[in-house]
C-alpha positions as CSV (number, residue, x, y, z in Angstrom):
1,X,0.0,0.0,0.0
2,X,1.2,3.8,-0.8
3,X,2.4,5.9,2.1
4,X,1.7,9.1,2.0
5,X,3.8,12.4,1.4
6,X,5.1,13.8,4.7
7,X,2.8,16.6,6.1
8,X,4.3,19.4,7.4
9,X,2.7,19.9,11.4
10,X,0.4,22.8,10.2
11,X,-1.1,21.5,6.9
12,X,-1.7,18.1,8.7
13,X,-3.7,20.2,11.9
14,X,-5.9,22.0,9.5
15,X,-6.8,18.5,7.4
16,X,-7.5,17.5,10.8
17,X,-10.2,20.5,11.3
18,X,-11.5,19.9,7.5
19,X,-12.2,16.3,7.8
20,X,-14.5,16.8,10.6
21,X,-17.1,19.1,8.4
22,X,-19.6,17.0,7.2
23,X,-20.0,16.6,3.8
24,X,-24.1,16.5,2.4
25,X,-25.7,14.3,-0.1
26,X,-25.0,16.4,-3.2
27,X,-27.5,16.3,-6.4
28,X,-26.8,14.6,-9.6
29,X,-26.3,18.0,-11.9
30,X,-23.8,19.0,-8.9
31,X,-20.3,18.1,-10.8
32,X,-19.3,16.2,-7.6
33,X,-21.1,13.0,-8.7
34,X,-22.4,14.3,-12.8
35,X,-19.0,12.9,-14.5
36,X,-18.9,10.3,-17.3
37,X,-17.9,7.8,-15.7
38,X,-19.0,8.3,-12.1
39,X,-21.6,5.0,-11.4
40,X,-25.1,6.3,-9.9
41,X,-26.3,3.2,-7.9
42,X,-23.1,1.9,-6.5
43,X,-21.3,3.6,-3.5
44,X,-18.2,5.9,-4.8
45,X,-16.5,8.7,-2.4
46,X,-17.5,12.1,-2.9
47,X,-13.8,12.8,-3.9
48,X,-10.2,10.9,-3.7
49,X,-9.3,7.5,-3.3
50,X,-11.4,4.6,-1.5
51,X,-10.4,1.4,-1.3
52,X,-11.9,-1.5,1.2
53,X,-15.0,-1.6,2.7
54,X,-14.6,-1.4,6.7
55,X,-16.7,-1.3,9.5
56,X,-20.1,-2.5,8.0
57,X,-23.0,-2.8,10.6
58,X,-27.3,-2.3,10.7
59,X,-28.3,0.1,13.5
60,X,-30.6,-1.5,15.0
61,X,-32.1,1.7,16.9
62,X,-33.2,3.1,13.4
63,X,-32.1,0.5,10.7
64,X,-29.4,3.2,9.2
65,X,-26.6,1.1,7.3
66,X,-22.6,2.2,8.2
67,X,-20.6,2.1,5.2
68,X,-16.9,3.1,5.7
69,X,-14.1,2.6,3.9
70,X,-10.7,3.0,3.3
71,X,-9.9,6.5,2.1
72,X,-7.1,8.6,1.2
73,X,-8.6,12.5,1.6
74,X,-5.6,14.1,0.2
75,X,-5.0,12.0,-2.5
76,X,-6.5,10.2,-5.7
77,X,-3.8,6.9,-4.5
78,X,-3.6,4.7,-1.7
79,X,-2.1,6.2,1.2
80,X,-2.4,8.2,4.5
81,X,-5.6,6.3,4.9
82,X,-8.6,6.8,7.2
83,X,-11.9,5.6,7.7
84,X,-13.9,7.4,5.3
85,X,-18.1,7.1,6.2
86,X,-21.5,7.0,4.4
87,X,-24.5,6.4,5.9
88,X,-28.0,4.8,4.3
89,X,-31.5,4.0,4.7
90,X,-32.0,1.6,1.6
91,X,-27.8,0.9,1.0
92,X,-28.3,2.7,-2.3
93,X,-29.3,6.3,-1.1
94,X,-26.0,7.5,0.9
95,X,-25.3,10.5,2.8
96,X,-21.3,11.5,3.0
97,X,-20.6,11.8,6.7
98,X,-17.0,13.6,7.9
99,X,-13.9,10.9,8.1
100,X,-14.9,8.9,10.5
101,X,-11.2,7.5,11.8
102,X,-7.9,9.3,11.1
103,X,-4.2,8.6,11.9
104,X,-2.8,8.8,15.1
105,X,0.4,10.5,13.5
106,X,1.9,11.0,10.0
107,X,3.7,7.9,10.7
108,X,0.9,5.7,11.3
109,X,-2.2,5.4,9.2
110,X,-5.7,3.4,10.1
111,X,-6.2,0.8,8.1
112,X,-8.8,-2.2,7.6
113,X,-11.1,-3.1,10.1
114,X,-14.8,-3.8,11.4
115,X,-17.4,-2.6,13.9
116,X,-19.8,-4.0,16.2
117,X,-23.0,-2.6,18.1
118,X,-21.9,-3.6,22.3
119,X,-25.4,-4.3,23.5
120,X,-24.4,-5.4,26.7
121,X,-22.0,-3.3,27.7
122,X,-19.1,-5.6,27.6
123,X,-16.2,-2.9,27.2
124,X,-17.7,-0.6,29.7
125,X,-17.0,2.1,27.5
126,X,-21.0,3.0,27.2
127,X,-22.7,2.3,31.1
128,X,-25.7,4.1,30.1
129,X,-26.8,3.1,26.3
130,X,-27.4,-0.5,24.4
131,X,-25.9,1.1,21.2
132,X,-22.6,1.8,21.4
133,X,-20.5,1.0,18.7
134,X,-16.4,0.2,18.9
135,X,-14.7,0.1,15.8
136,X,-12.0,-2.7,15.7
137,X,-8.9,-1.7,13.4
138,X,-4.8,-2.3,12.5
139,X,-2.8,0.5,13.2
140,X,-0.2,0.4,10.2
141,X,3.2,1.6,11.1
142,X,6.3,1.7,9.6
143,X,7.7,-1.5,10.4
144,X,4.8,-2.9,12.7
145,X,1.1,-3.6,12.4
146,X,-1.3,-3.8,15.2
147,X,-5.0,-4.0,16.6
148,X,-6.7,-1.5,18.1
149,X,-10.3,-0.1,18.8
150,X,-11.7,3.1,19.4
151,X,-15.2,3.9,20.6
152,X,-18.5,6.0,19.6
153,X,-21.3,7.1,21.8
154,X,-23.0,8.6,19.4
155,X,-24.4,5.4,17.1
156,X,-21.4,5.7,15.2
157,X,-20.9,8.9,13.8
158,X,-17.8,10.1,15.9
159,X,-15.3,7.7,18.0
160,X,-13.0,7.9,20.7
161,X,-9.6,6.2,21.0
162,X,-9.1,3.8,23.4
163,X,-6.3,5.1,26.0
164,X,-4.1,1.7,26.2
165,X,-4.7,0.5,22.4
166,X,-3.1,-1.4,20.9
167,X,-5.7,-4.1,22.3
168,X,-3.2,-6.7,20.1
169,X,0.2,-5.6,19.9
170,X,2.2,-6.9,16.6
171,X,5.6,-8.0,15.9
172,X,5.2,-8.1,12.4
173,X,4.2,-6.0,9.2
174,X,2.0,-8.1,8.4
175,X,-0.8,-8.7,10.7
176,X,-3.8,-6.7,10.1
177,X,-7.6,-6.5,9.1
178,X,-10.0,-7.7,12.0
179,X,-13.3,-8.3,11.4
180,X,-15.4,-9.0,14.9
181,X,-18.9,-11.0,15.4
182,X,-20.5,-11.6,18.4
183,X,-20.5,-15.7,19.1
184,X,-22.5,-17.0,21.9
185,X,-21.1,-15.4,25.2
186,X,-18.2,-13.7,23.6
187,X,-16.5,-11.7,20.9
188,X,-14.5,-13.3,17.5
189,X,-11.8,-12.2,16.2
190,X,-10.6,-13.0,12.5
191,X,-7.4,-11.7,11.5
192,X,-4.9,-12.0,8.3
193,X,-1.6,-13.1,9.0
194,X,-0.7,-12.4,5.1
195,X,2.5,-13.9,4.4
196,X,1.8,-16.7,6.3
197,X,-1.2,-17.7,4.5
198,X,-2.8,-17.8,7.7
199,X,-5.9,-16.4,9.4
200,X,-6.0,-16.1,13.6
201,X,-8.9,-16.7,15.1
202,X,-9.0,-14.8,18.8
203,X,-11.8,-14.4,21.4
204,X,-12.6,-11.6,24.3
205,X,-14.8,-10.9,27.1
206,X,-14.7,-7.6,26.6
207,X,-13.2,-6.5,22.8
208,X,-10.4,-5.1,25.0
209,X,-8.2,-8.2,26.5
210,X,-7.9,-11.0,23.1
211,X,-7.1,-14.5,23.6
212,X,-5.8,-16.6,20.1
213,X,-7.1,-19.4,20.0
214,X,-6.1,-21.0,16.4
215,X,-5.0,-20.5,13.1
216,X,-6.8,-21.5,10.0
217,X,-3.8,-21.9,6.9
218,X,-2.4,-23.4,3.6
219,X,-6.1,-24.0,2.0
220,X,-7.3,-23.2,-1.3
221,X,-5.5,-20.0,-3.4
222,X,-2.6,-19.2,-1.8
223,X,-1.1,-16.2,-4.1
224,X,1.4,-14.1,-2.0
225,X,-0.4,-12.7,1.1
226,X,-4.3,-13.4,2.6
227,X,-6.0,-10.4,3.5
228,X,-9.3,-9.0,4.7
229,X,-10.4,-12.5,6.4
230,X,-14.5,-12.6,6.9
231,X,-15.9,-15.5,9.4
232,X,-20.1,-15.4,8.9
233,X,-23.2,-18.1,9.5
234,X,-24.9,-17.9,6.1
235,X,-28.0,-19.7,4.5
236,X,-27.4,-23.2,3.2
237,X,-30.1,-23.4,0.0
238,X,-31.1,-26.1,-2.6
239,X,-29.8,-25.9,-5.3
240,X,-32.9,-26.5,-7.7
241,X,-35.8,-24.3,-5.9
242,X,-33.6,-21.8,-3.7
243,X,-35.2,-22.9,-0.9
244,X,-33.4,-22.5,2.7
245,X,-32.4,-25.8,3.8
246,X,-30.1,-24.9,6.9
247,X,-27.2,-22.7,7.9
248,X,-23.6,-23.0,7.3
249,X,-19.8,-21.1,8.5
250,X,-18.3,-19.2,5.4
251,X,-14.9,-18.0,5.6
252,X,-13.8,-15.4,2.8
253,X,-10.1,-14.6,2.6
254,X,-9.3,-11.5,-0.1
255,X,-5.6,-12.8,-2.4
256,X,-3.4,-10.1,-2.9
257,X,-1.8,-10.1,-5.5
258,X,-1.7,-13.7,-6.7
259,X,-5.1,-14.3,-8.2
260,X,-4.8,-16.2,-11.5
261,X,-6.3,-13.8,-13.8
262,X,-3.5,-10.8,-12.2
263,X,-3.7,-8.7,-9.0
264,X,-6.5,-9.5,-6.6
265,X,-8.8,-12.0,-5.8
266,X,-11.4,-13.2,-3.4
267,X,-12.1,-16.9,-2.3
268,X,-14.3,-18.4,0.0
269,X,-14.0,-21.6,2.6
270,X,-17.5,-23.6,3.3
271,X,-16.6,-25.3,6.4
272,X,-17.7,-25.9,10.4
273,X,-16.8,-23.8,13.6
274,X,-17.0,-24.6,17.0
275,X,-16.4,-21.4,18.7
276,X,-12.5,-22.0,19.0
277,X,-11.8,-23.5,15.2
278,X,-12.6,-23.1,11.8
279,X,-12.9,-26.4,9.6
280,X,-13.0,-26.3,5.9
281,X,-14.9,-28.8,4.2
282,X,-11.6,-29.4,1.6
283,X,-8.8,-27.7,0.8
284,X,-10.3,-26.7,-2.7
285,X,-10.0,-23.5,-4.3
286,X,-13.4,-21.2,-4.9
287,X,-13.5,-18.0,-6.5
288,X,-16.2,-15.7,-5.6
289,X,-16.8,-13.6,-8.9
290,X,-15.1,-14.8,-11.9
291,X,-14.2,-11.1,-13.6
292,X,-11.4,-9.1,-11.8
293,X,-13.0,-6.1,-9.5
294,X,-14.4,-7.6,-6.8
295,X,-12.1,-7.6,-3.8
296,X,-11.8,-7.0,-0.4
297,X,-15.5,-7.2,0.7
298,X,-17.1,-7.3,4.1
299,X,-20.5,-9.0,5.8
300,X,-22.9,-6.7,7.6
301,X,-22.6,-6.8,11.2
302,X,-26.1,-6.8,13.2
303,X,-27.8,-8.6,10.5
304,X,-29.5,-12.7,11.4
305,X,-27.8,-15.6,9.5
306,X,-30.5,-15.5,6.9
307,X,-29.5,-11.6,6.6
308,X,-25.8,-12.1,5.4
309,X,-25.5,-9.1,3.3
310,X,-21.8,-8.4,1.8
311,X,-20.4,-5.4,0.1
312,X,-17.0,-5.3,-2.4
313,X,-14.5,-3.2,-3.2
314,X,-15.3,-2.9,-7.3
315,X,-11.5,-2.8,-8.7
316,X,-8.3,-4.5,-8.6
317,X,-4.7,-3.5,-7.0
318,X,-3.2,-3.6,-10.5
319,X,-4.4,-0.4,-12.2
320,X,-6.9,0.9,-9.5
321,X,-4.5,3.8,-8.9
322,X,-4.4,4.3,-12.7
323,X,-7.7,4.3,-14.0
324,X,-8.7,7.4,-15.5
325,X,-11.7,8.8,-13.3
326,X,-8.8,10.4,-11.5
327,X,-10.1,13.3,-13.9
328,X,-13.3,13.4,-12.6
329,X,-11.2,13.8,-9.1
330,X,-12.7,10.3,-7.7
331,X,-11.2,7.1,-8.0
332,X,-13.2,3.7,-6.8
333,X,-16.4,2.5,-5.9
334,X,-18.4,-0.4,-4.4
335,X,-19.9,-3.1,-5.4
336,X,-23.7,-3.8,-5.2
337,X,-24.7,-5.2,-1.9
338,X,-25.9,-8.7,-2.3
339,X,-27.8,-11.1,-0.7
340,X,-25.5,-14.0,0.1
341,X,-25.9,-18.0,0.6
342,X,-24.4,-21.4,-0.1
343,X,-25.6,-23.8,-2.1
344,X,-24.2,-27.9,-3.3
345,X,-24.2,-27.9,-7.0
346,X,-24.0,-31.2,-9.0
347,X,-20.3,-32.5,-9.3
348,X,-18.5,-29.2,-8.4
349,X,-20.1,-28.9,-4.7
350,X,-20.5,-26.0,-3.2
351,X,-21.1,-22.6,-4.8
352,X,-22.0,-19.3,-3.3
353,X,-24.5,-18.0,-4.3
354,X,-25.0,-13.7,-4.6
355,X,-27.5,-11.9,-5.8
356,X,-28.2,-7.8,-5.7
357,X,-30.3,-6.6,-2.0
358,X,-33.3,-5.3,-3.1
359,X,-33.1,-2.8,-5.9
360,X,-36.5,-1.6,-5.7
361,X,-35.3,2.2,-3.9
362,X,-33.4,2.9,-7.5
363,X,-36.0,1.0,-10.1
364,X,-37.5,3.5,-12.5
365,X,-40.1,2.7,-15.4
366,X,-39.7,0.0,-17.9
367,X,-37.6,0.9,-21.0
368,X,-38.7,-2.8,-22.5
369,X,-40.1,-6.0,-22.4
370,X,-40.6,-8.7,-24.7
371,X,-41.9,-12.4,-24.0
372,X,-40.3,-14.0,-26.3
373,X,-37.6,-12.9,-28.4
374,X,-36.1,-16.2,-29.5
375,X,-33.8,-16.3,-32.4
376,X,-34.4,-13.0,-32.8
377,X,-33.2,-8.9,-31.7
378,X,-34.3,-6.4,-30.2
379,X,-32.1,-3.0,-30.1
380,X,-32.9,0.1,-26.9
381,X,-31.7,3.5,-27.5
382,X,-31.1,4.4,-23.7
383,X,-29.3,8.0,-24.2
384,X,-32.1,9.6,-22.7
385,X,-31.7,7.6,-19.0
386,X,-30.3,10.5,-17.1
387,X,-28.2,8.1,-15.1
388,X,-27.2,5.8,-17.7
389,X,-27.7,3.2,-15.8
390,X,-30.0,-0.2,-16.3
391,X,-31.7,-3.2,-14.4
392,X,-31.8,-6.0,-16.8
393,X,-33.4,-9.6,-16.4
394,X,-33.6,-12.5,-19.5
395,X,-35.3,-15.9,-18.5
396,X,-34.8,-18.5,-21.6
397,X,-37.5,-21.9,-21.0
398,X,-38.1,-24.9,-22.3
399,X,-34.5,-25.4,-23.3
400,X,-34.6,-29.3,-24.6
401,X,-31.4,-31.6,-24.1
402,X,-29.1,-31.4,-27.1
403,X,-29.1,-28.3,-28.5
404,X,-28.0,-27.0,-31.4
405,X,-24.2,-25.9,-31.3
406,X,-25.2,-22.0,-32.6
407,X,-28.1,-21.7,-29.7
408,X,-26.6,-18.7,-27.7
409,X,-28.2,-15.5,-25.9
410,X,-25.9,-12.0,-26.5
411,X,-26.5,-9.0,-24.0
412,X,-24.4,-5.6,-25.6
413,X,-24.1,-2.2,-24.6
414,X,-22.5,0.1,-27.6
415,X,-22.2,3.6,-28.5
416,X,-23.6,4.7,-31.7
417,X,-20.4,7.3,-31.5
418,X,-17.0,5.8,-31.1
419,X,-18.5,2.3,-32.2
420,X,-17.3,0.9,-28.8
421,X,-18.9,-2.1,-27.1
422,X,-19.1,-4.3,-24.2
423,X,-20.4,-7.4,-24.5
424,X,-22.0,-10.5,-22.8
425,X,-23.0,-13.8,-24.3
426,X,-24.2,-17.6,-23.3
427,X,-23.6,-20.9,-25.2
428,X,-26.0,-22.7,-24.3
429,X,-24.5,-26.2,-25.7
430,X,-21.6,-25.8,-23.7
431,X,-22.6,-23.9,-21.0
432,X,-19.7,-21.4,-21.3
433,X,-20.4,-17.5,-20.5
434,X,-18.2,-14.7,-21.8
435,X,-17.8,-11.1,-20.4
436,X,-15.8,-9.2,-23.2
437,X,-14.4,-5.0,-22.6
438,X,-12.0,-5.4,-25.0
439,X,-13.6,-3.4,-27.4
440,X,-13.5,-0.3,-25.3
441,X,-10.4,2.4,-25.8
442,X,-10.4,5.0,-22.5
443,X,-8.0,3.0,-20.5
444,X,-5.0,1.2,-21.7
445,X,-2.8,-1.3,-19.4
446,X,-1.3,-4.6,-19.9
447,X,-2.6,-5.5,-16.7
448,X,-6.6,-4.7,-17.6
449,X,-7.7,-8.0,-18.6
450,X,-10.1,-7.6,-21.1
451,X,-12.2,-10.8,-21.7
452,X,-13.3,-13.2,-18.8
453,X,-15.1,-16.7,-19.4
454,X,-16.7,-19.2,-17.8
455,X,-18.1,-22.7,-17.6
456,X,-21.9,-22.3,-16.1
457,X,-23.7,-25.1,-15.9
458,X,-27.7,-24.6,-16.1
459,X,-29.6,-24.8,-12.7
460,X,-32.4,-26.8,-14.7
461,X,-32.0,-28.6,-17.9
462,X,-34.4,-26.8,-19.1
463,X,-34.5,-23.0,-18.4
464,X,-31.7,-20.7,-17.7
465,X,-31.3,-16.5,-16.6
466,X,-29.0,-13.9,-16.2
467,X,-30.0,-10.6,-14.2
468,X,-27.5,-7.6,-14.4
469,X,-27.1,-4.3,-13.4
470,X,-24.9,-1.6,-15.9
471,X,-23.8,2.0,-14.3
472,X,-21.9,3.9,-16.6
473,X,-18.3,2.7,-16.1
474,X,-19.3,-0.8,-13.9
475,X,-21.1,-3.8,-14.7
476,X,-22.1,-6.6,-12.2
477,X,-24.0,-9.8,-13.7
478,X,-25.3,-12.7,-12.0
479,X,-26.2,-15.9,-13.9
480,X,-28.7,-18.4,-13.0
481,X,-30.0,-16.9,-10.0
482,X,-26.7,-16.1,-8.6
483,X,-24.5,-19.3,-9.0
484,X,-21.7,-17.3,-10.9
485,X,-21.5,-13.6,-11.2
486,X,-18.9,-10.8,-12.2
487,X,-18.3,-7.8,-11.6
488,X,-16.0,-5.5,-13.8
489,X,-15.4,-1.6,-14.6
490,X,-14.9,-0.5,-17.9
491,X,-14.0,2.7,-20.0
492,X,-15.0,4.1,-23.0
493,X,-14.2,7.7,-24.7
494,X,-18.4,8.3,-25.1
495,X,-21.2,6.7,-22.9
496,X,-22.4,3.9,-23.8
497,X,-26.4,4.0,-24.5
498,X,-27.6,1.4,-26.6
499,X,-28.5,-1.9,-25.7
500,X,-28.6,-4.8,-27.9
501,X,-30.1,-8.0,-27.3
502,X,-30.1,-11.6,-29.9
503,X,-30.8,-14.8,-29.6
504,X,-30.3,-17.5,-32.1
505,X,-30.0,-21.5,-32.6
506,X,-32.6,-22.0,-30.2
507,X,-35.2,-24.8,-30.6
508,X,-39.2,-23.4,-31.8
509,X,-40.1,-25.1,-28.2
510,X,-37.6,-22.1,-26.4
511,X,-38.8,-19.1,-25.2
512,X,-36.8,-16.1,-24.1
513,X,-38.4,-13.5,-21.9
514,X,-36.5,-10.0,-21.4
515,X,-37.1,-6.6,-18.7
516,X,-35.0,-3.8,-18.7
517,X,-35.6,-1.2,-16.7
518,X,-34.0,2.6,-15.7
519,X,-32.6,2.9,-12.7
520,X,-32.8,6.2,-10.8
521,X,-29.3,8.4,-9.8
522,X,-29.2,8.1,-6.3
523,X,-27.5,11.8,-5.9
524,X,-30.7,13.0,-7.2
């Protein structure tokens, strides 16, 4: 991660000062959030560089969702990072609140972490409330990392430090990124130990005194460090109907770098806890999204197992401090928050299983629909969405076994300008799905992988879907009710405002159904 440059004593005091004015919800024709490429349903600072998610909890006094995030306030790199802080009612709609956490001194900076809500008082830091929040977080220095927490009385909003952190000293540089859930009749600690391939698992009485209690290692992806570790109960479903069979542990670990398609990565760990270790059902590797911008996400805190809700950090550490909304003055956003849940899928196993939260606070009126636009086109001219951005959904039935080798479904978004295009397609004979940016010329690097593929066997025999949600520079699909997904940024020199859609090859028995819909600019 970047350092910062050195701030002289007075310019850092007055950032200080500025960072604690709060920062409104700005309107959509304010040039804050109006540029080309600046996404208007997914999360994105108001200015500068974010990078992960941190610290994501439910009040559950008035329901507001906490969103903060790494953030570099003086910069549009990583570096000198705080806690930046949004705040929602829906997770779509968010209000900028001031920097939430900032660093100690120039020669330590706040880096990942988590909060939880201390109902019962366990710190003592809150004797008279049932809401008190304490934010759990490394404390990067130069050539140590540490734990340490700081508390709000105030549901969140503004935190104090804790007079004898660190609660974990380190001895290492690489120790860092707790996330804490409440287990039974005590606290849980994950925490990357990210050269060591390892995750430590620690418990407290009180999120102040930590015990370890084991290591969970050497599984799965290793790459070259393990960061951002996630331990969360989440719904166990069939695989055929959808339907909630039981619960199960999920571990997430974020790769960085080391993934196999370059940079960053995130896999996942089904497995069993028993409130001291974490068991993985096999040491086999799963990816969560099979593009490349989907790192570094976090589970909702406060939320029931049936309520596991995850947010990502929508880019990748090999060009996210080179992509070119630097001249919009922003760089970075999140991903959608989704709905999250395990499934057993024929001969591969287990599969998470993601999907968008509910979209209806940002669905606008219908652009199309057609019930059945087999072997055929259809082509919408979207230029006149003010947020240029698009709820999709395509549902092919009565798909019979052997298929033709030229039965495929296309989704393309191009602009009638520059003669760009980004496009989507399923072969349905061999079940292979393509996600292609190539043909898109803003950004240039030999590290922006430009096509991404991948083997997605049909839920049913006979009937297949793909939802997908398209925000002027960032795309997120999810095929087959969530099996597989992606999630990828893009670039191109004009908007992109026409959507095409073909099918072709398919059987007279098929039938393909399609919605799109506008979505609405949530800085409206």
């Amino acid at each position: 991660m970047a350092y910062r440059s050195v701030l002289t004593r007075a310019v850092a005091t007055a950032l200080q000062l500025l960072l604690l004015l709060p920062i409104s919800s700005v309107a959509a024709s304010d040039p804050l959030y109006s540029g080309v490429y600046r996404p208007q349903v997914h999360y994105s600072p108001p200015r500068n560089f974010m990078n992960d998610p941190n610290g994501l909890f439910r009040s559950a006094k008035d329901g507001t969702w906490h969103l903060y995030y790494q953030y570099n306030p003086t910069g549009l790199v990583a570096g000198n990072q705080h806690w930046g802080h949004a705040t929602s009612p829906d997770l779509y709609h968010w209000t900028n609140q001031p920097v939430a956490l900032s660093p100690p001194n120039n020669q330590t900076f706040v880096w990942s972490g988590s909060c939880v809500v201390d109902v019962n008082n366990t710190s003592g830091f809150f004797p008279s409330q049932d809401d008190g929040v304490v934010a759990i977080y490394t404390l990067a220095g130069p050539d140590r990392q540490s734990q340490a927490i700081s508390y709000s009385r105030d549901g969140g909003y503004s935190f104090t430090a804790y007079d004898g952190n660190p609660v974990i000293p380190g001895n290492s540089s690489q120790f860092r990124d707790p996330k804490v859930i409440w287990y039974h009749d005590r606290w849980l600690m994950t925490v990357a130990y990210p050269v060591d391939f390892a995750v430590g698992l620690f418990t407290s009485h009180n999120l102040v005194d930590w015990t370890p209690v084991s290591n969970f290692s050497l599984h799965g992806l290793l790459g070259f460090q393990w960061e951002c570790p996630n331990l969360v109960r989440v719904p166990e479903i069939d695989y055929d109907t959808g339907r909630r069979l039981d619960d199960i542990w999920l571990l997430v670990v974020s790769v960085n770098p080391g993934s196999p398609l370059g940079g960053s990565v995130t896999q996942y760990f089904p497995g069993a806890f028993n409130g001291t270790h974490f068991e993985a059902v096999d040491s086999a590797v799963r990816i969560a999204d099979f593009a490349k911008d989907y790192y570094a996400g976090q589970f909702f805190y406060g939320l029931p197992d049936q309520e596991a809700v995850y947010i990502s950090w929508a880019s990748n550490w090999q060009y996210a401090e080179a992509v070119p909304t630097a001249s919009e003055g922003w760089r970075s956003a999140m991903g959608l928050p989704r709905r999250t849940a395990l499934t057993r899928a024929p001969r591969v196993g287990w599969k998470l299983v993601s999907q968008p939260y509910d979209l209806s606070p940002v669905q606008a009126g219908q652009l199309l629909y057609q019930d059945n636009l087999a072997n055929n086109a259809v082509t919408l001219d979207f230029a006149s969405v003010q947020s240029n951005a698009l709820y999709w959904e395509a549902n092919v039935t009565g798909l019979p076994p052997g298929l033709p080798g030229t039965a495929s479904l296309n989704i393309s978004f191009t602009s009638s300008r520059s003669g760009e295009r980004l496009e989507t397609g399923y072969f349905f004979p061999s079940e292979g799905f393509f996600l292609d940016r190539s043909q898109l010329r803003a950004f240039q690097s030999p590290f922006f992988t430009d096509k991404f593929s991948i083997t997605a066997p049909r839920r049913s025999g006979s009937s297949w879907s793909i939802t997908g949600v398209f925000d002027r520079s960032l795309i997120e699909l999810f095929l087959d009710r969530g099996v597989d997904s992606a999630t990828a940024v893009f670039f191109s020199v004009q908007p992109l405002t026409d959507m095409e859609i073909t099918s072709s090859g398919l059987p007279k028995e098929t039938r393909v159904s399609v919605r799109v819909n506008a979505l609405r600019s949530v800085w409206s």
